[in-house]
VEXTORKE-976436 format. One record per residue (C-alpha): chain; x, y, z. Coordinates in nm, 2 decimals. Layout:
atom ch=A | u=X | v=Y | w=Z
...
***
This chain:
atom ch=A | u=0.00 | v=0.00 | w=0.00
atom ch=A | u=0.08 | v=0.36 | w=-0.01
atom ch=A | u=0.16 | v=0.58 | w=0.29
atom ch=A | u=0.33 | v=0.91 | w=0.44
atom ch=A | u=0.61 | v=0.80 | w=0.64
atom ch=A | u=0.75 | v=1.05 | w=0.88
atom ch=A | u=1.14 | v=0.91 | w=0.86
atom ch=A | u=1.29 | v=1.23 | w=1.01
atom ch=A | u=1.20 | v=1.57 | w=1.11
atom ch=A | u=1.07 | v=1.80 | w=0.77
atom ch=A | u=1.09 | v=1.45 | w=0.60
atom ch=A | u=0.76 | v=1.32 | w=0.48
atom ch=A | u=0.74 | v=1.09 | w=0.22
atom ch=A | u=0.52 | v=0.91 | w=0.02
atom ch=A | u=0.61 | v=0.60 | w=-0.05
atom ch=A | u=0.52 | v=0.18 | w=-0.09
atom ch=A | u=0.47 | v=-0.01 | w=0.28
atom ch=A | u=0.37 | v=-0.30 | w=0.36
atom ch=A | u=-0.04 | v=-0.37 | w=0.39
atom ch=A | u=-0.15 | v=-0.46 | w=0.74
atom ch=A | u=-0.31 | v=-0.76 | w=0.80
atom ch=A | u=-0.61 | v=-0.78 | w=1.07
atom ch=A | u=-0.51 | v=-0.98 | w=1.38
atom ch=A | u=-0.73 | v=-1.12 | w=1.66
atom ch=A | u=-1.03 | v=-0.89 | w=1.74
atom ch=A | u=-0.90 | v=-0.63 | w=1.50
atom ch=A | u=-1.04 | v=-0.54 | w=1.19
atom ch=A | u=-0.87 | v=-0.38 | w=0.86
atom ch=A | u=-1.01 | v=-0.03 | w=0.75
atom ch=A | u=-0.96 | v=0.12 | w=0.38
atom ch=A | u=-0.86 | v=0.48 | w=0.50
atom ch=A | u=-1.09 | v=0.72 | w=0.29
atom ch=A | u=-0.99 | v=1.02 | w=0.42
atom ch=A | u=-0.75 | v=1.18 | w=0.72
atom ch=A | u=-0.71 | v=1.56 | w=0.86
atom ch=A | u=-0.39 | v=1.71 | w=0.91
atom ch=A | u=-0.44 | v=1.84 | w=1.32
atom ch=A | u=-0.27 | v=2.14 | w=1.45
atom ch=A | u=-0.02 | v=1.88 | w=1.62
atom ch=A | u=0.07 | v=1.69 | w=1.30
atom ch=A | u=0.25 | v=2.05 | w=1.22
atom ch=A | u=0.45 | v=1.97 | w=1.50
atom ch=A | u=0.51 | v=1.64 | w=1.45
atom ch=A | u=0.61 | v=1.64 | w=1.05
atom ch=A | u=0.80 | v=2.03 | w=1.05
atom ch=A | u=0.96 | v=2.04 | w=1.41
atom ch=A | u=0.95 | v=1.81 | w=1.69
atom ch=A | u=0.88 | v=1.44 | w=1.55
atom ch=A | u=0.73 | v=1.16 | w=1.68
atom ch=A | u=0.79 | v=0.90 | w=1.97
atom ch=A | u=1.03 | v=0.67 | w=1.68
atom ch=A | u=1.13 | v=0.71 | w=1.28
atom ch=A | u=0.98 | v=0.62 | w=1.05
atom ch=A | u=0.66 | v=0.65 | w=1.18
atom ch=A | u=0.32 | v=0.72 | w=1.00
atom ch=A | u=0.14 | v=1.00 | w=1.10
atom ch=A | u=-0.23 | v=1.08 | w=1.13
atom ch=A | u=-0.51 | v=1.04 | w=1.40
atom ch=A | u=-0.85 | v=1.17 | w=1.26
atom ch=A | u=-0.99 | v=0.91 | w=1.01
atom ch=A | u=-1.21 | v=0.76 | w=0.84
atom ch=A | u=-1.30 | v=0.48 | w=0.60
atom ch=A | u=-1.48 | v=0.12 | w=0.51
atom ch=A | u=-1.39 | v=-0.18 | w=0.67
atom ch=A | u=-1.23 | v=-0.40 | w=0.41
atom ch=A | u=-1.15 | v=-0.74 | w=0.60
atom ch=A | u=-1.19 | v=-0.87 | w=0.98
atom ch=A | u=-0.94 | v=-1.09 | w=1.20
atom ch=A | u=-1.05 | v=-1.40 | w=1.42
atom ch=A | u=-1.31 | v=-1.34 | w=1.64
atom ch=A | u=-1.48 | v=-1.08 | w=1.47
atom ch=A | u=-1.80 | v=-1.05 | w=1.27
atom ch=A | u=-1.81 | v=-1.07 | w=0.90
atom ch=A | u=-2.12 | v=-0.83 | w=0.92
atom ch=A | u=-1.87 | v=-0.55 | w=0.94
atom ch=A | u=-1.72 | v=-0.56 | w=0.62
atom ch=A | u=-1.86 | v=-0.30 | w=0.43
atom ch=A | u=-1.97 | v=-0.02 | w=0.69
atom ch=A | u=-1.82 | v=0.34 | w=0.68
atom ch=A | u=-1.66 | v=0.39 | w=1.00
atom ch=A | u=-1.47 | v=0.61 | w=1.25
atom ch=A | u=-1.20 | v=0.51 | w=1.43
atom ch=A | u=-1.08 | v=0.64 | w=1.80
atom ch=A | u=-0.73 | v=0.65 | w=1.79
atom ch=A | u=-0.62 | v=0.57 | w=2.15
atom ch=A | u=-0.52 | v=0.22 | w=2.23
atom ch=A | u=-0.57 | v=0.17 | w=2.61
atom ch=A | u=-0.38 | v=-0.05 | w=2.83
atom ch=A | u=-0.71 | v=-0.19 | w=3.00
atom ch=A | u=-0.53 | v=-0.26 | w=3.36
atom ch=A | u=-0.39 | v=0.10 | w=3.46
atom ch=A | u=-0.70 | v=0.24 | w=3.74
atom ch=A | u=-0.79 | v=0.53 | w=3.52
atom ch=A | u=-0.89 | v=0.22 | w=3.23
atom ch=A | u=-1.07 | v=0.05 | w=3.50
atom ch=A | u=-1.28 | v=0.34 | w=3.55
atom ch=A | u=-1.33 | v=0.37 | w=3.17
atom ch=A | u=-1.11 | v=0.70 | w=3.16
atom ch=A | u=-0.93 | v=0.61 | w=2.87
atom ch=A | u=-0.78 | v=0.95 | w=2.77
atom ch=A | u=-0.60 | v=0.92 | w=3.11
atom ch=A | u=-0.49 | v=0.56 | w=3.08
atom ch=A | u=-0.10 | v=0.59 | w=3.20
atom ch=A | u=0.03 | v=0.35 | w=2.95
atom ch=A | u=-0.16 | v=0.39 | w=2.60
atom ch=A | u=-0.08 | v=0.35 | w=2.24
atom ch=A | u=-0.19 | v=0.59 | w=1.94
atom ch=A | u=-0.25 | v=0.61 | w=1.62
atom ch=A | u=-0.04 | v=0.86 | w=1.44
atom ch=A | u=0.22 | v=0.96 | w=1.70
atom ch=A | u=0.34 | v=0.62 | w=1.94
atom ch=A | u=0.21 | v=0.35 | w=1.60
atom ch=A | u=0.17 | v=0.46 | w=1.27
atom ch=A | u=-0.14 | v=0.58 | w=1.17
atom ch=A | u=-0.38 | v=0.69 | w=0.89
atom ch=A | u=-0.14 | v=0.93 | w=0.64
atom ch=A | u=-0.19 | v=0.56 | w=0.44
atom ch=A | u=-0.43 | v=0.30 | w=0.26
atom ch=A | u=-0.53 | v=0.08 | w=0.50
atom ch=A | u=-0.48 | v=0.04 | w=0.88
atom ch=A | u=-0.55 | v=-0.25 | w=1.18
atom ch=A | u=-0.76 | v=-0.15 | w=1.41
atom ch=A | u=-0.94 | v=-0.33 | w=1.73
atom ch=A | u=-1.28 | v=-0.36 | w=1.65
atom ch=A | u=-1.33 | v=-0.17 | w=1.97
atom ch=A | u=-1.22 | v=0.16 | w=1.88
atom ch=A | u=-1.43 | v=0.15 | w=1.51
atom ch=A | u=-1.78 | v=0.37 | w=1.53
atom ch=A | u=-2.05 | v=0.28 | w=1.27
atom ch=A | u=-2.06 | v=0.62 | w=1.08
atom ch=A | u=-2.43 | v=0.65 | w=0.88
atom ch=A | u=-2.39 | v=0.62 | w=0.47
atom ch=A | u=-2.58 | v=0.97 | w=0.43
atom ch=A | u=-2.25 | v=1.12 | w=0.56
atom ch=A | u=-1.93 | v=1.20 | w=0.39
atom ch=A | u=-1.64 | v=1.02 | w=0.45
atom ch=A | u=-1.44 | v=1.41 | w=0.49
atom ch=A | u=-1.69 | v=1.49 | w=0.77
atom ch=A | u=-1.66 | v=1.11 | w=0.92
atom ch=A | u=-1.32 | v=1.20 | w=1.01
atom ch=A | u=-1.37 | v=1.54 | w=1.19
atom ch=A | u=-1.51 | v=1.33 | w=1.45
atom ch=A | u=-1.24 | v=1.29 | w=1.65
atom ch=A | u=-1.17 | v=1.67 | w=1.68
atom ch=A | u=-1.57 | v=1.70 | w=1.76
atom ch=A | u=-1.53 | v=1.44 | w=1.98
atom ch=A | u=-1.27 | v=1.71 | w=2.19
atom ch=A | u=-1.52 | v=1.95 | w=2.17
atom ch=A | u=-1.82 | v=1.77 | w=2.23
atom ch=A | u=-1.62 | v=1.71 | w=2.56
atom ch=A | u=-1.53 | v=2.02 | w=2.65
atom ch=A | u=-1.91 | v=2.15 | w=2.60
atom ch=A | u=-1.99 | v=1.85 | w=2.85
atom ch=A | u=-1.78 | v=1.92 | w=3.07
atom ch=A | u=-1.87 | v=2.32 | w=3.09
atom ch=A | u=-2.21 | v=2.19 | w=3.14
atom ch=A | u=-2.31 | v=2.44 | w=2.90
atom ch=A | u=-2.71 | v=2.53 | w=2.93
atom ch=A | u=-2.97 | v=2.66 | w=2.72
atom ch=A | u=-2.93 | v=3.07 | w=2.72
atom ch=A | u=-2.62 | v=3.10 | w=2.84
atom ch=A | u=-2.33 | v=3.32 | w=2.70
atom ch=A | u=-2.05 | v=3.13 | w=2.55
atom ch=A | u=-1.73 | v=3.29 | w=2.44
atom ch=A | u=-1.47 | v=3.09 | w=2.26
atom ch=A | u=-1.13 | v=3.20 | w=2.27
atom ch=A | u=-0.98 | v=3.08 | w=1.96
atom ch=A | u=-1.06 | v=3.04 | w=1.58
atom ch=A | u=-0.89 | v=2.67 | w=1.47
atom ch=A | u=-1.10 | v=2.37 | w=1.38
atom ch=A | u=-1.19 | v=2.22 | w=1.76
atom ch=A | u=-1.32 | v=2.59 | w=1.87
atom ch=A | u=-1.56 | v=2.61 | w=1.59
atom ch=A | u=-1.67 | v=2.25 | w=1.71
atom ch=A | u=-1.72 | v=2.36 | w=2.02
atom ch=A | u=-1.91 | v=2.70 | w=1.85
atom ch=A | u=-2.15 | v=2.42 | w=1.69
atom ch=A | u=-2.19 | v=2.21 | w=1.98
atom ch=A | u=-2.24 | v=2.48 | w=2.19
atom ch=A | u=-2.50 | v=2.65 | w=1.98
atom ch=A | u=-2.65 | v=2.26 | w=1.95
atom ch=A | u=-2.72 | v=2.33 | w=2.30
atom ch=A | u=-2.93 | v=2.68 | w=2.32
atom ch=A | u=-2.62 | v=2.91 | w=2.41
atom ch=A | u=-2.56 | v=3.23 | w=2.26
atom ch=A | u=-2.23 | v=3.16 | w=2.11
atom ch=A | u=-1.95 | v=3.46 | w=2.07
atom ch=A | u=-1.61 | v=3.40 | w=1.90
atom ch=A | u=-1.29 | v=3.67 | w=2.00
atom ch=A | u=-1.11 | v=3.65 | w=1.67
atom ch=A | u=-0.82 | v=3.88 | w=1.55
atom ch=A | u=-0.85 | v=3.83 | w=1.13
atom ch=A | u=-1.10 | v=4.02 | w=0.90
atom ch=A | u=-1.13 | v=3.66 | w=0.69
atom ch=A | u=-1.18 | v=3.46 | w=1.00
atom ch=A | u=-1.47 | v=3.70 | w=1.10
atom ch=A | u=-1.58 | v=3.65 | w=0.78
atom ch=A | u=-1.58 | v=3.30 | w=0.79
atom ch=A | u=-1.76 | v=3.27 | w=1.12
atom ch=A | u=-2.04 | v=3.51 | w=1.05
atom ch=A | u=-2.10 | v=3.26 | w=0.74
atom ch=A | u=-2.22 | v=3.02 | w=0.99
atom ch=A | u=-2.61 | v=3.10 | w=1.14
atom ch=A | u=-2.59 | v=3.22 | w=1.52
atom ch=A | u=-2.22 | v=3.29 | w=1.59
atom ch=A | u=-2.14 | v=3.61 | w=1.70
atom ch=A | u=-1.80 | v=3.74 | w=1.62
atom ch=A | u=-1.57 | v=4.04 | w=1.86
atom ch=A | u=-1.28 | v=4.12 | w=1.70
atom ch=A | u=-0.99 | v=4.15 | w=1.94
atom ch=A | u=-0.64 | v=4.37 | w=1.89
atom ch=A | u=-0.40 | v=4.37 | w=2.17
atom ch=A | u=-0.59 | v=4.20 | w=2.44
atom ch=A | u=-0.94 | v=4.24 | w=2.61
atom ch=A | u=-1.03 | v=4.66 | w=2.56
atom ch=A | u=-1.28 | v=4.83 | w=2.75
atom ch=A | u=-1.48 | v=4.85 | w=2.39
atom ch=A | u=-1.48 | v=4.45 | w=2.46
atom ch=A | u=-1.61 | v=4.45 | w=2.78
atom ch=A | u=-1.89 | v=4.68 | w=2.70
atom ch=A | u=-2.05 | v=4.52 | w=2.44
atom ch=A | u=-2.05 | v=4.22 | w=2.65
atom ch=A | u=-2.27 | v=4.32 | w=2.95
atom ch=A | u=-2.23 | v=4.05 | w=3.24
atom ch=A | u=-1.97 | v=3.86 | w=3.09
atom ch=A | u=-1.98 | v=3.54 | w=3.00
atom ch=A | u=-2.14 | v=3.27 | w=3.13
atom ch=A | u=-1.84 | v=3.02 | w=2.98
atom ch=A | u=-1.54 | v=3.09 | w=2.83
atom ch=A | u=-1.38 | v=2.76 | w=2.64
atom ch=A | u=-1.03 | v=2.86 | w=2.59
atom ch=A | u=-0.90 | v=2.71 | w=2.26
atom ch=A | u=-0.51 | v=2.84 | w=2.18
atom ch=A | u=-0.33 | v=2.78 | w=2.48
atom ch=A | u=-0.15 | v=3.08 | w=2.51
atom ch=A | u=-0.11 | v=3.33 | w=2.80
atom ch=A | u=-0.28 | v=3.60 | w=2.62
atom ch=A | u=-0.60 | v=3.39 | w=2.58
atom ch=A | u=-0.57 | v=3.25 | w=2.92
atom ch=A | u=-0.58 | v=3.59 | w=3.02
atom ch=A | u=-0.86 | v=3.65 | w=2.84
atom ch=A | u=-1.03 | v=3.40 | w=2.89
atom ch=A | u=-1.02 | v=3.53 | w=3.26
atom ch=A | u=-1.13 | v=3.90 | w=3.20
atom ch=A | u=-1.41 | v=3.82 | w=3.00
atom ch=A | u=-1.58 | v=3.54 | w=3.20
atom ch=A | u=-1.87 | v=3.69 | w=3.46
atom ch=A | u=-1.78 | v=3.65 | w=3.90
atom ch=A | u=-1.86 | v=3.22 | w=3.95
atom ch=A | u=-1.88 | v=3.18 | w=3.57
atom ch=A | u=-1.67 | v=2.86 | w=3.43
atom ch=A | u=-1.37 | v=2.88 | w=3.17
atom ch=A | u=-1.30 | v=2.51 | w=3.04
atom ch=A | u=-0.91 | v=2.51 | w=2.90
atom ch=A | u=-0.86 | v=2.32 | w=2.58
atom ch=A | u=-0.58 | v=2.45 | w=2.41
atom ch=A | u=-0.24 | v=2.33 | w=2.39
atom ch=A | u=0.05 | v=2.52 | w=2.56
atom ch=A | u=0.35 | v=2.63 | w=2.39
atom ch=A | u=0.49 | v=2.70 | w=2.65
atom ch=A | u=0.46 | v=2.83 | w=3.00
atom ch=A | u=0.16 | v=3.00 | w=3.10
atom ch=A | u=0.24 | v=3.26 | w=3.34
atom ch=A | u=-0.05 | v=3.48 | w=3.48
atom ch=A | u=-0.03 | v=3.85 | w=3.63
atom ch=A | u=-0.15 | v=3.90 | w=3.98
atom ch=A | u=-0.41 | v=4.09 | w=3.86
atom ch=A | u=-0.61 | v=3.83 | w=3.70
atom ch=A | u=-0.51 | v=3.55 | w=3.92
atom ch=A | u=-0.67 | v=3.77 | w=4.18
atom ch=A | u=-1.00 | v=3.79 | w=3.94
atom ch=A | u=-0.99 | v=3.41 | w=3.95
atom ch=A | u=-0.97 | v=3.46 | w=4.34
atom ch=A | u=-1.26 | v=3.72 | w=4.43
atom ch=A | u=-1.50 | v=3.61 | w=4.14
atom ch=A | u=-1.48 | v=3.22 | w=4.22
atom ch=A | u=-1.41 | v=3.11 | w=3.90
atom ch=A | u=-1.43 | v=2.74 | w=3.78
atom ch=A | u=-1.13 | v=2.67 | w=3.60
atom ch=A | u=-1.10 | v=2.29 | w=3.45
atom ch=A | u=-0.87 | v=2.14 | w=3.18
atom ch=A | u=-0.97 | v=1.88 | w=2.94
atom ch=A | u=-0.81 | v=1.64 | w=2.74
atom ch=A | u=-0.91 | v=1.43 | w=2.46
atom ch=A | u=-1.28 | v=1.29 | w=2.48
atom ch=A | u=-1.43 | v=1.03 | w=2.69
atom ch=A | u=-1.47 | v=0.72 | w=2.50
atom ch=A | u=-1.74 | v=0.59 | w=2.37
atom ch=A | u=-2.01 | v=0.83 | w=2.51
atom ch=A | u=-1.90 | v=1.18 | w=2.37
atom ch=A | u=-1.78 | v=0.92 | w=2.04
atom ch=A | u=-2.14 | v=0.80 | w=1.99
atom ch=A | u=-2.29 | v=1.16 | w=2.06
atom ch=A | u=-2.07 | v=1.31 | w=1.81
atom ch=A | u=-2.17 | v=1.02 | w=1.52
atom ch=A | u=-2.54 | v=1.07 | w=1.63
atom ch=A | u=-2.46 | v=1.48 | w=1.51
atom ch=A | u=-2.29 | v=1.39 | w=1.20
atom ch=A | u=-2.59 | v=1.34 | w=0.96
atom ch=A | u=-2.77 | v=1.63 | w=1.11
atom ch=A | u=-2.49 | v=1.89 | w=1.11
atom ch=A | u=-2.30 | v=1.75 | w=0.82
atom ch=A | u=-2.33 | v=2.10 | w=0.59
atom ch=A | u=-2.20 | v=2.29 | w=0.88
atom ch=A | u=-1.94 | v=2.03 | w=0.96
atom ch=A | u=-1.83 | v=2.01 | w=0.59
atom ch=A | u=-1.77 | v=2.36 | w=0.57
atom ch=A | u=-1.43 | v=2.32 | w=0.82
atom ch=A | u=-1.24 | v=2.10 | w=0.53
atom ch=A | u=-1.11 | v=2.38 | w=0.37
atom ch=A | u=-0.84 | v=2.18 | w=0.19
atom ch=A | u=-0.81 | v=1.85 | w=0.03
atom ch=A | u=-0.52 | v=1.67 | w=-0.06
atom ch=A | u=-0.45 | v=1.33 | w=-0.26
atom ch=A | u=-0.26 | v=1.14 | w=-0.04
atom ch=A | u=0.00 | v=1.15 | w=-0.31
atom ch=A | u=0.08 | v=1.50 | w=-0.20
atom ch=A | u=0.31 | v=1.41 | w=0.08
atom ch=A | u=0.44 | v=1.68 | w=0.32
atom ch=A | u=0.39 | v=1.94 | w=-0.02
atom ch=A | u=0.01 | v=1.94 | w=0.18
atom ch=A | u=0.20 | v=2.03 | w=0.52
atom ch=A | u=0.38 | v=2.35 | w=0.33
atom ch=A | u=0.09 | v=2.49 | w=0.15
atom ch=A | u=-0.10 | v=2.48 | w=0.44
atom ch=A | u=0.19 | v=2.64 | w=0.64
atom ch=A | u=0.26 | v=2.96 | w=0.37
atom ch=A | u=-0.10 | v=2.95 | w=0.30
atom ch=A | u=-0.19 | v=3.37 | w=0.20
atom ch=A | u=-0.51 | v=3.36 | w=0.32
atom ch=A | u=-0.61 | v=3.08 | w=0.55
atom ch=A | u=-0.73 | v=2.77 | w=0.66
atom ch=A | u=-0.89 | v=2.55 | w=0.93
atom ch=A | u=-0.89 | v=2.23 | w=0.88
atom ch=A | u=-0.67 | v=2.05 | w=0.55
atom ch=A | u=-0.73 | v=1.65 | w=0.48
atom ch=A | u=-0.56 | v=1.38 | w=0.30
atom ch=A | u=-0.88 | v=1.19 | w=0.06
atom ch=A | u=-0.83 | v=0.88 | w=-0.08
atom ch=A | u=-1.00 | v=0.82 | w=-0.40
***
């Protein structure tokens, strides 16, 4: 088969590989098509992964093509999604079904290679039945929507309430939808005339434009705050505000992934202080419940959801995908790797 193989850092290449075959319990899935997440950047340009060569990718999609022992035949056929975390099953957190915080897991895409390729083994436990109606392109957002399903879970987000988003990348609009799939009045704090653009195109989101951090102008037009602020970039300027615009014993649910170190002034560490502010960290999804929410939302929200994949790619494109994204004039939010 064909596959991206990450053999070095800012060395991505396409090339032949050996087919998988389906062991015990697993099943083999015909990758249709894969995003490129924020982290693959990382991962391909600047950091690598655990071990070269390694293939890359964690947000998939396809048809299963053959099953190992044990499982049924039935499956061949069905359009799927597949989770990408491989649990141990015997730390506590697996024995209490917390799989994101299982202290010895596997992953597709980073620890074992992953779905920049053909075809890929999988445990039939980690496959989700995905309905025919929907695109293979939107079948594989659902592990980002899975993050954000999550995260709007966890803020136990409620019907009225103000919801600011901190961030403009593909799992904050997620959580936009999901949190406008719940009632809230849904505000994005972008910085870009095209991303304000973009947002507006979608009914019910309500765009501030920030410059140099939270202004009075900001605060203004936001009477009472926010009910919930999900911060999305992980950087101290959103963390920050994130902060000054959530209302006294409102919630901010963190989601982004640090750079670096996130240092706060005394100022707004006092703010967390005084106003009582719930502040709680998420990571991943939980597995299968936010999972079988998110496929349950596909079919329905599937025009919205499309509108995220603003860039294909044949698989054949190699790390040429990973550049044009990067030097892209204009932007982008979420590219994909399609498999015809």
């Amino acid at each position: 088969m064909k596959a991206c193989v990450l053999e070095a850092v800012n060395k991505l290449i396409y090339k032949d590989v050996d087919t998988p075959s389906p062991k015990k319990g697993e099943v083999l899935v015909h990758i249709k098509a894969c995003g490129i997440c924020s982290s693959d950047f990382a991962r391909v340009l600047k950091s690598g992964t655990y071990h070269f060569p390694t293939i890359p990718g964690h947000e998939f999609s396809g048809i299963v093509e053959q099953v190992g022992e044990g499982v049924s035949p039935h499956l061949i056929g069905k359009k799927v999604a597949v989770f990408p975390l491989l649990p141990c099953n015997s730390c506590p957190q697996c024995r209490e079904k917390h799989y994101a915080q299982c202290a010895h897991y596997n992953y597709f895409g980073s620890r074992c290679d992953g779905g920049f390729a053909e075809f890929i083994a999988v445990p039939v436990w980690n496959i989700q039945p995905v309905s025919d109606d929907v695109p293979y392109e939107v079948a594989a957002l659902a592990e980002p929507a899975a993050v954000a399903w999550h995260a709007v879970a966890v803020a136990d987000i409620q019907k009225g309430e103000k919801v600011g988003i901190s961030g403009t990348g593909t799992i904050a609009m997620l959580a936009g939808l999901w949190a406008r799939r719940h009632g809230a009045e849904v505000v994005f704090f972008a910085r870009t005339e095209a991303k304000e653009k973009f947002l507006k195109s979608f009914q019910g989101f309500h765009v501030v434009r920030l410059k140099e951090g939270v202004t009075e102008n900001d605060a203004s037009s936001l009477p009472g705050g926010m009910d919930v602020m999900l911060e999305s970039v992980g950087t101290i300027e959103s963390v920050k505000n994130s902060i000054e615009l959530v209302k006294s014993r409102g919630r901010i649910v963190l989601i982004g992934n640090p750079a670096g170190d996130i240092c706060l002034p005394q100022k707004v560490y006092w703010k967390l202080l005084r106003s009582e502010i719930t502040v709680t960290g998420i990571w991943n999804s939980s597995y299968p419940d936010d999972w079988q929410a998110v496929i349950r939302e596909l079919s329905p929200m599937k025009d919205d959801l499309a509108k995220l994949i603003t860039h294909k790619f044949p698989l054949s494109t190699g790390q040429k995908a990973f550049e044009e994204l990067t030097h892209n004039a204009e932007f982008f939010i979420k590219g994909m790797y399609v498999n015809e």
